[in-house]
N, C-alpha and C positions, 0 to 999 in steps of 0.2 A: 190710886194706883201709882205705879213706880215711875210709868214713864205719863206722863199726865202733857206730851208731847206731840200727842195723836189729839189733830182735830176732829175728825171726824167721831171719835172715842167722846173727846169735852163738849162736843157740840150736840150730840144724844144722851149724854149726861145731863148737861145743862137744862135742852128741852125735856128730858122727862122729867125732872127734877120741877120747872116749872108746868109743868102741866098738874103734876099731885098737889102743888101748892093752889092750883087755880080751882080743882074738886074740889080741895079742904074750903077755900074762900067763899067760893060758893055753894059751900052746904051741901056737894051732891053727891062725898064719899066723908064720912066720920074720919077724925084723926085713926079710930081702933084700925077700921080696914085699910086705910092707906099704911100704919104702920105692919098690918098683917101681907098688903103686899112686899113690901118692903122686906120683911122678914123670909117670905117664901125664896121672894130673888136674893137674897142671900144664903138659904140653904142650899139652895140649886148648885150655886158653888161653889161652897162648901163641901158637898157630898158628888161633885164633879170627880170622875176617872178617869183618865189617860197619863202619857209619859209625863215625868215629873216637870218638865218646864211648862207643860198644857197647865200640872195641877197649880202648881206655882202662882200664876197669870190669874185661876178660877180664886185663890185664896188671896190675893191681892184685892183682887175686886169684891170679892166679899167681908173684905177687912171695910171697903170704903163704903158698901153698905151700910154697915153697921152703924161706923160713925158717923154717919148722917142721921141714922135708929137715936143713936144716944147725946148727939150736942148740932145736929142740923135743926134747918128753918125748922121741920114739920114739928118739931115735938116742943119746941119755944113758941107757936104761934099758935093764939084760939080765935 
């Protein structure tokens, strides 16, 4: 995201981020479904509605889903 300034924003990033790695680690969600979560919360906002600076913020943050989908830990690590 743009403003990547907000703790509370990097500090629930960070933790869920380590938490999908900890299911993958331990065998108790497949890489497919963790990148199919992964995939869903980035449609959500994607296909987010409200005034353009709300969309703005949704499509931000699904920009940085993504790239975690295509060159983060999950999809480099077995």
């Amino acid at each position: 995201m743009s403003d990547q300034r907000d703790p509370s924003g990097m500090a629930a990033f960070s933790i869920c981020e380590a938490l999908l790695l900890a299911l993958q680690d331990r065998k108790l969600l497949p890489e497919g479904e963790i990148l199919g979560i992964l995939r869903d919360a980035a449609a959500t906002h994607e296909n987010a509605q409200g005034p353009e600076t709300e969309r703005k913020l949704h499509m931000e943050t699904a920009k940085l889903i993504n790239e975690i989908i295509v060159g983060g830990n999950l999809s480099q690590r077995t």
